[in-house]
MDTraj code that builds the backbone (N, CA, C; nanometers):
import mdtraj as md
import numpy as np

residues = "UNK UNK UNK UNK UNK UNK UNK UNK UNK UNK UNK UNK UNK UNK UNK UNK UNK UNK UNK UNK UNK UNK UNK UNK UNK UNK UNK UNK UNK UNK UNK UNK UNK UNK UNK UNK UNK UNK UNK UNK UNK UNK UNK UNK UNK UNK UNK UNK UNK UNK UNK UNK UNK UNK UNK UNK UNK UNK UNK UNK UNK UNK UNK UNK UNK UNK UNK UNK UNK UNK UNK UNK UNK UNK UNK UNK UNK UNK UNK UNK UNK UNK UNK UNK UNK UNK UNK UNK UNK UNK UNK UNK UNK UNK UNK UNK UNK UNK UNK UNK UNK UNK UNK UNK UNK UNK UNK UNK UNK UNK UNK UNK UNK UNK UNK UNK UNK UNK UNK UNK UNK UNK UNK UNK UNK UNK UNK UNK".split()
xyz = np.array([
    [0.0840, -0.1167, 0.0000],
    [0.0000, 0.0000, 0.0000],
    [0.0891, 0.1238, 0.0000],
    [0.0278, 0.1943, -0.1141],
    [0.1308, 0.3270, -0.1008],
    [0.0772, 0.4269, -0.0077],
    [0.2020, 0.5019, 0.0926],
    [0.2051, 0.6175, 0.1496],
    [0.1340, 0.7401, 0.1124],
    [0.0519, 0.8039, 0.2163],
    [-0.0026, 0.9316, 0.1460],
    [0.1198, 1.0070, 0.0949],
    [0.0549, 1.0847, -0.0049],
    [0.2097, 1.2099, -0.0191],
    [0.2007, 1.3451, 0.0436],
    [0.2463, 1.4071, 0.1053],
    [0.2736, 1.4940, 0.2264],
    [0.3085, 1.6719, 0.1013],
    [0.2519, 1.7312, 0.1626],
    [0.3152, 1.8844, 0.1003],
    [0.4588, 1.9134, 0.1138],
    [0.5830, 1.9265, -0.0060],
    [0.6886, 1.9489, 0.0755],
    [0.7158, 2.1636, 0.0501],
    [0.7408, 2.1740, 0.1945],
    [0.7193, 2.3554, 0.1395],
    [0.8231, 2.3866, 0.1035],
    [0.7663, 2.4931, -0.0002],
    [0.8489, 2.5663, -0.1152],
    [0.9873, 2.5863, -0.1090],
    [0.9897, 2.6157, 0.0640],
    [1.1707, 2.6923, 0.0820],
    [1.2329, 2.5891, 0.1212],
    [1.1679, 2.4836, 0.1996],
    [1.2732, 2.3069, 0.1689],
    [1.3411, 2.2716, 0.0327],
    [1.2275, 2.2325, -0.0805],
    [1.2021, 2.2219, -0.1698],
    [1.3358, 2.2603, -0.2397],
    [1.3219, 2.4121, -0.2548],
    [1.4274, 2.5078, -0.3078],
    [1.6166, 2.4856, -0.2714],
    [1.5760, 2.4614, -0.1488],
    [1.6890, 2.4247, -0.0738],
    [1.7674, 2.2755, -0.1138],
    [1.6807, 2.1859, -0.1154],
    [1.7057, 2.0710, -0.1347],
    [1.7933, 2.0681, -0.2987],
    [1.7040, 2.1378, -0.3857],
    [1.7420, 2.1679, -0.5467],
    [1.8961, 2.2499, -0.5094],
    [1.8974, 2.3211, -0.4264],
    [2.0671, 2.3959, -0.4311],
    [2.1476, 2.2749, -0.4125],
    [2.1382, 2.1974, -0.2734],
    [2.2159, 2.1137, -0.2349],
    [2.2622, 2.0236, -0.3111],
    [2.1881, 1.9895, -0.4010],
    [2.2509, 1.8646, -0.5442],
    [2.3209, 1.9170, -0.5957],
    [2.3879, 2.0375, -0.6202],
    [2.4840, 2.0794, -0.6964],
    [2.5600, 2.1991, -0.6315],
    [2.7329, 2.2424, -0.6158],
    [2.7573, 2.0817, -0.6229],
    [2.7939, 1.9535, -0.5130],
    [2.8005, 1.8556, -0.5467],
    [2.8380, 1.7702, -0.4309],
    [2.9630, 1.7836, -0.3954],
    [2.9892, 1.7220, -0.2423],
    [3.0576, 1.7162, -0.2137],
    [3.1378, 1.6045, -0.2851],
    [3.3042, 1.6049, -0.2682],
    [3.3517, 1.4813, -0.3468],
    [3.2850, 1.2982, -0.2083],
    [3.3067, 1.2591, -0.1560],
    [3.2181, 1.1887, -0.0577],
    [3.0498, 1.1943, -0.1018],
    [3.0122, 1.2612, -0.1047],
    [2.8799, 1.2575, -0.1861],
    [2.8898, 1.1844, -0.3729],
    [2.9789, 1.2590, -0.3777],
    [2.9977, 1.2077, -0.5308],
    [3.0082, 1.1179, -0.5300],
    [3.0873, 1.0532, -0.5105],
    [3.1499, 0.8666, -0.4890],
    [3.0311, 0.7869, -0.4240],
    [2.9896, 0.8359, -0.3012],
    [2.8808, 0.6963, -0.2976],
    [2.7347, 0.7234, -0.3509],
    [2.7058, 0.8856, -0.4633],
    [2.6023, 0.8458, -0.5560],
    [2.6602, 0.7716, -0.7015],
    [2.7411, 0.8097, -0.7641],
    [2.7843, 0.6993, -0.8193],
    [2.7670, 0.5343, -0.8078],
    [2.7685, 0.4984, -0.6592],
    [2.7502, 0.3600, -0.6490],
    [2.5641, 0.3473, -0.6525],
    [2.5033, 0.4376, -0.5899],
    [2.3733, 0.4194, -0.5980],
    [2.2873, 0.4765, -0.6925],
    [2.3310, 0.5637, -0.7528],
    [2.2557, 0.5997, -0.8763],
    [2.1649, 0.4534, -0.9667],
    [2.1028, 0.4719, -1.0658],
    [2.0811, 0.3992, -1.1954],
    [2.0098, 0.2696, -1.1009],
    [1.9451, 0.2259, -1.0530],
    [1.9614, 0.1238, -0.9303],
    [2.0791, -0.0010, -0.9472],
    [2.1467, 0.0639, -0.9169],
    [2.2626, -0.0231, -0.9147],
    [2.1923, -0.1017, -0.7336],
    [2.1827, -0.1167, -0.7088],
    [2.1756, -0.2037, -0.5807],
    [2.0212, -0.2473, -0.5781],
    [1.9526, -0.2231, -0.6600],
    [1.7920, -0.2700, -0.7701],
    [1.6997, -0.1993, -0.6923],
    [1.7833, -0.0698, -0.6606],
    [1.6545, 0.0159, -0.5485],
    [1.6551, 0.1437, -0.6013],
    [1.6060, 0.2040, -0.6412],
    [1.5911, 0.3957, -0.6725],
    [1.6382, 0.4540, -0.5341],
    [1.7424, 0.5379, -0.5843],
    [1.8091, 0.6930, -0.4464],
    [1.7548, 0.7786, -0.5288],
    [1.7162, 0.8763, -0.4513],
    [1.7498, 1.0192, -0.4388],
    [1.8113, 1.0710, -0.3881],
    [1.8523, 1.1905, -0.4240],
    [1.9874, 1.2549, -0.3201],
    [1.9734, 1.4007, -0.3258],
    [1.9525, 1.4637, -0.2062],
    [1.9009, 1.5980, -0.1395],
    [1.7484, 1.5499, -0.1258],
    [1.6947, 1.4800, -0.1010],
    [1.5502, 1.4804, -0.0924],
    [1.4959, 1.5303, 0.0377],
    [1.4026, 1.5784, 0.0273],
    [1.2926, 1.6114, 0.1718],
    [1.2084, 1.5202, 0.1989],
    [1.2692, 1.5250, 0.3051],
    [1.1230, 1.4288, 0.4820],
    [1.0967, 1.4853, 0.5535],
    [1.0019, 1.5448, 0.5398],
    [0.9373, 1.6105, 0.6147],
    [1.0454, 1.7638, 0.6717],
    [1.0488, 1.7973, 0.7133],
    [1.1640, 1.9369, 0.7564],
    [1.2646, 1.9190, 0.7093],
    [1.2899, 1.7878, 0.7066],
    [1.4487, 1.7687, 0.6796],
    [1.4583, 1.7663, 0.5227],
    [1.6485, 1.7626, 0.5016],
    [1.6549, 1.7284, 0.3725],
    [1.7630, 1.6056, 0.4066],
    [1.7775, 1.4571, 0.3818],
    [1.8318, 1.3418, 0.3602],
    [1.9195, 1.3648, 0.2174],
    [2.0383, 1.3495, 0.2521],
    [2.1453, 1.3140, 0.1467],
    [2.1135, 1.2548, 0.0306],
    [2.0968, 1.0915, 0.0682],
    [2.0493, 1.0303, -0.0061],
    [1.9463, 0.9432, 0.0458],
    [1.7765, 0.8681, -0.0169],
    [1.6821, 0.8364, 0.0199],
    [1.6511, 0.6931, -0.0237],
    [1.6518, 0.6352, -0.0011],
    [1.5222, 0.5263, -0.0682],
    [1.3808, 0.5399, -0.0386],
    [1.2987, 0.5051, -0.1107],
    [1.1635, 0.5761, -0.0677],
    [1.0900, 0.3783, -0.0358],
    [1.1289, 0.2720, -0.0857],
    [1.0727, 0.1326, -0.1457],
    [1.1538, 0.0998, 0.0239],
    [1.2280, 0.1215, 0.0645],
    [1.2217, 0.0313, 0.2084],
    [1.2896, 0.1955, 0.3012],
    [1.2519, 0.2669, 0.2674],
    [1.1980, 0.4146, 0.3814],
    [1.3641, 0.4402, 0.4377],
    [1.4702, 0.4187, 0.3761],
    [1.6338, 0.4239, 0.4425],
    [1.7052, 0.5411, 0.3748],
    [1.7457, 0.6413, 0.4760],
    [1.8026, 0.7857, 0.4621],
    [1.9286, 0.7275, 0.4932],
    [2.0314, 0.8100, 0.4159],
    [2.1627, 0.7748, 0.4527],
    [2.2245, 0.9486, 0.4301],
    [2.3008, 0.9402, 0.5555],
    [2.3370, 1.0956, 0.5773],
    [2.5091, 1.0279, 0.6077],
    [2.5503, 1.1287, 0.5054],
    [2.7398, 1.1612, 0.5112],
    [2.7713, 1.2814, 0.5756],
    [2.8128, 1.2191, 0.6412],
    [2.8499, 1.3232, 0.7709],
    [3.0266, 1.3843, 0.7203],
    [3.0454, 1.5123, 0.7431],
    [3.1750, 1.5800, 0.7561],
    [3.2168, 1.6225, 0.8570],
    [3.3199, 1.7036, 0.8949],
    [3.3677, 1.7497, 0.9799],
    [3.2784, 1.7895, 1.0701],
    [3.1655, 1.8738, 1.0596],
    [3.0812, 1.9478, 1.1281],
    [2.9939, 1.8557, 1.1875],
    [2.9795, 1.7656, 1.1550],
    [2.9088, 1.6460, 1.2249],
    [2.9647, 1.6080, 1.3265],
    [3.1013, 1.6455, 1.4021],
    [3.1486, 1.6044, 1.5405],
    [3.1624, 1.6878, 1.5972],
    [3.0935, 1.7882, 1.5917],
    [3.0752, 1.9110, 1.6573],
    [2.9556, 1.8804, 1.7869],
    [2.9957, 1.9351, 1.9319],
    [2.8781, 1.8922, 2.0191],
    [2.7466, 1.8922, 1.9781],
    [2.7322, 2.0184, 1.9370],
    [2.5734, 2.0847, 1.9307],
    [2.5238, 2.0240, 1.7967],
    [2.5774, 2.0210, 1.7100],
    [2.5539, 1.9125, 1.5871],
    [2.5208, 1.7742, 1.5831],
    [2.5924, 1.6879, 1.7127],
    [2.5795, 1.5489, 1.7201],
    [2.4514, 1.5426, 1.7913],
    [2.4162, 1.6663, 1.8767],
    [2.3168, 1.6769, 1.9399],
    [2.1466, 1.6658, 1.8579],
    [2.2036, 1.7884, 1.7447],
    [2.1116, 1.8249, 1.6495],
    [2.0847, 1.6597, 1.5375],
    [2.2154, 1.6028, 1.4898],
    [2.2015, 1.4820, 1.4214],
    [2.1058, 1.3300, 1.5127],
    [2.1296, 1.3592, 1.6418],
    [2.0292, 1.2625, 1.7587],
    [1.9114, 1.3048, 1.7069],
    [1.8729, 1.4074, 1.7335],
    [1.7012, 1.4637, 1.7614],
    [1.6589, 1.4518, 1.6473],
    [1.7230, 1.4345, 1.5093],
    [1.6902, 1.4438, 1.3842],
    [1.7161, 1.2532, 1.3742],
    [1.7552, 1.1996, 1.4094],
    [1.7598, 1.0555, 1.3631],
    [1.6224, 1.0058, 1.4465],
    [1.6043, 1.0666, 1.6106],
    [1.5180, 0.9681, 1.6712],
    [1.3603, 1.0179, 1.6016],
    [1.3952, 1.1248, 1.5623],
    [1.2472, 1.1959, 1.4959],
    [1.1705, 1.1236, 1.3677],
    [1.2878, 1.0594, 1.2734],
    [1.2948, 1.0185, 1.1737],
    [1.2849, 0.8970, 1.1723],
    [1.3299, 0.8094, 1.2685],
    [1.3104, 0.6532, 1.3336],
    [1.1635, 0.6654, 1.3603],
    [1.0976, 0.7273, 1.4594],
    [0.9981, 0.7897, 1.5066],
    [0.8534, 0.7357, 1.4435],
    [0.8824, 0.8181, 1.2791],
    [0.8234, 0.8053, 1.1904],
    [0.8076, 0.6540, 1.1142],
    [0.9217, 0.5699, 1.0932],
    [0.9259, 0.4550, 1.0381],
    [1.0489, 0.4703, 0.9653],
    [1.1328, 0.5328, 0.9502],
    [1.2522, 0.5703, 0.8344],
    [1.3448, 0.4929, 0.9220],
    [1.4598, 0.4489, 0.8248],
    [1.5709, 0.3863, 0.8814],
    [1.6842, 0.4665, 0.8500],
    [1.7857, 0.4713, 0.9154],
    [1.8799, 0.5465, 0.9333],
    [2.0151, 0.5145, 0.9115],
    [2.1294, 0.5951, 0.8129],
    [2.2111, 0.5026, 0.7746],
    [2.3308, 0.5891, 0.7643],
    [2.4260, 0.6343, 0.8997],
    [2.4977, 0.7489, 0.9160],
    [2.6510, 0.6343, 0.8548],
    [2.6929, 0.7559, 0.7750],
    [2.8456, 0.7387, 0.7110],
    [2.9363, 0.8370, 0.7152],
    [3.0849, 0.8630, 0.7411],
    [3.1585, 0.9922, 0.6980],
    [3.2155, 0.9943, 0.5903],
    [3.2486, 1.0745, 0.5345],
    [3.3458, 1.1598, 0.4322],
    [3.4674, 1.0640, 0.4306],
    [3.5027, 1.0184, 0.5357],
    [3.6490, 0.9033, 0.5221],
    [3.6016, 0.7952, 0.5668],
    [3.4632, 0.7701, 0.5779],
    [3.4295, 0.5783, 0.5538],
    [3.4287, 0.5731, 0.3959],
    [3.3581, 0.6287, 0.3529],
    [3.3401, 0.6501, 0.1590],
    [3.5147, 0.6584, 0.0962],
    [3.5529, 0.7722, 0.1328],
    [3.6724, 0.7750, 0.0887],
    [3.8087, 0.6549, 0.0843],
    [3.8178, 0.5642, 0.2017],
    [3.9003, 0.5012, 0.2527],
    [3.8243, 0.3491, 0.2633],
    [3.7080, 0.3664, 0.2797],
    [3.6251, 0.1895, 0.2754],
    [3.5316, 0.2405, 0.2087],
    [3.4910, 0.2504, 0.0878],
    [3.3826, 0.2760, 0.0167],
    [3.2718, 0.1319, -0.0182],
    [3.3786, 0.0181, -0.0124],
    [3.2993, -0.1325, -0.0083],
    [3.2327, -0.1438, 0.0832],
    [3.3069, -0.1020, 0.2398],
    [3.2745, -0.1068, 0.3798],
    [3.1436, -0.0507, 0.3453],
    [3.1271, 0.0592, 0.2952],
    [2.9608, 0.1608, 0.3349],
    [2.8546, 0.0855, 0.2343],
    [2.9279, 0.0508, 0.0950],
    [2.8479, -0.0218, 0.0237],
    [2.7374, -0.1691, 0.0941],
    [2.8889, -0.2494, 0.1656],
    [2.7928, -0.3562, 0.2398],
    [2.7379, -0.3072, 0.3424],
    [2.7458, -0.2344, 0.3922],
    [2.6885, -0.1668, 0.4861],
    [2.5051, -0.1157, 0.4438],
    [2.4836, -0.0714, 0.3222],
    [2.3757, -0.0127, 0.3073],
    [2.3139, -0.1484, 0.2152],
    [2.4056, -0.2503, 0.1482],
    [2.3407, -0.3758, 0.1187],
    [2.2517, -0.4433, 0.2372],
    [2.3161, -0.4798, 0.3454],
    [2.2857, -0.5131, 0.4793],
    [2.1854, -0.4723, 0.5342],
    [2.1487, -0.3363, 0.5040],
    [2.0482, -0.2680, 0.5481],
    [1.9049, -0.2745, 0.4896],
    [1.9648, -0.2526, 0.3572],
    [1.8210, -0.2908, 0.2440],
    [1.7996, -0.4251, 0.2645],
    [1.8800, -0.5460, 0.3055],
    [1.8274, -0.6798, 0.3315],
    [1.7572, -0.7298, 0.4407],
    [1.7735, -0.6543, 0.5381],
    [1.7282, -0.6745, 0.6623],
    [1.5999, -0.6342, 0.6430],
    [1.5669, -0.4931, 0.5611],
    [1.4526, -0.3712, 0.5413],
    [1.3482, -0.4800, 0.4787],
    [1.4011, -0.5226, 0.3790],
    [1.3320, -0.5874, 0.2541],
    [1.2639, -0.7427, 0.3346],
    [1.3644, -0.7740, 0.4459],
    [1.2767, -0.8967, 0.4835],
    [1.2357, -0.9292, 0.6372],
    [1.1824, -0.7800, 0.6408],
    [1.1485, -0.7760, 0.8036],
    [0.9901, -0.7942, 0.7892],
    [0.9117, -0.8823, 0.8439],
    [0.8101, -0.9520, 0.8888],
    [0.7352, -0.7916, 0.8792],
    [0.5752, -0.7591, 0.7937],
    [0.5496, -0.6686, 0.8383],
    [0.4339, -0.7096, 0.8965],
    [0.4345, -0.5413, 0.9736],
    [0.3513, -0.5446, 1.1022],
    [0.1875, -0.5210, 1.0728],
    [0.0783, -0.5875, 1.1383],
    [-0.0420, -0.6031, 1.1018],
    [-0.1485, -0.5466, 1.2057],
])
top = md.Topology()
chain = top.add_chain()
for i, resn in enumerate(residues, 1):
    res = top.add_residue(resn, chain, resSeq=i)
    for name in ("N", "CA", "C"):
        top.add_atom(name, md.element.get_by_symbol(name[0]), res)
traj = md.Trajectory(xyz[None], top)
């Protein structure tokens, strides 16, 4: 059964369209691997959920994957990245945090990593 579709507002929206271009190099490299469904799933990348904007999305088993940089180990940021994951869990979304030097340095590592994830997603008993 498909999901209602939700209003996304204008100045998200807008925002989200800047952020695709351009990428970061770490962004670049692991849409490359997910583009085209290479892993037999459709991404998007800058998409909106609700307030937020997700890096990259699957919409077919609900899994955001956010590449984190430098600014992501910042207190008030790790703080801000919590309240934004449990919000997003919350909802039903799964969550799939990577850095800038997991991609760069284990790019297979993040690959099985988000394989793993879509397999688990894809064959979890649903709820009735």
């Amino acid at each position: 059964m498909k999901e209602p579709r939700h209003r996304i507002l204008p100045a998200i929206l807008a925002r989200a369209r800047e952020l695709r271009h351009p990428q970061t190099p770490a962004e670049a490299t692991l849409w490359h691997a997910l583009r085209n469904r290479n892993f037999g799933y459709k991404f998007r990348r800058q998409h909106p959920v609700g307030p937020f904007i997700i890096d990259f999305y699957c919409a077919e088993v609900k899994l955001c994957i956010e590449v984190d940089g430098p600014s992501h180990f910042e207190d008030n940021q790790q703080e801000y990245d919590a309240a934004r994951t449990a919000y997003l869990e919350s909802l039903g979304y799964r969550m799939f945090r990577c850095t800038n030097d997991d991609i760069r340095h284990n790019i297979n590592g993040v690959i099985a990593g988000i394989e793993n994830i879509i397999h688990d997603l894809k064959h979890q008993p649903e709820a009735t």
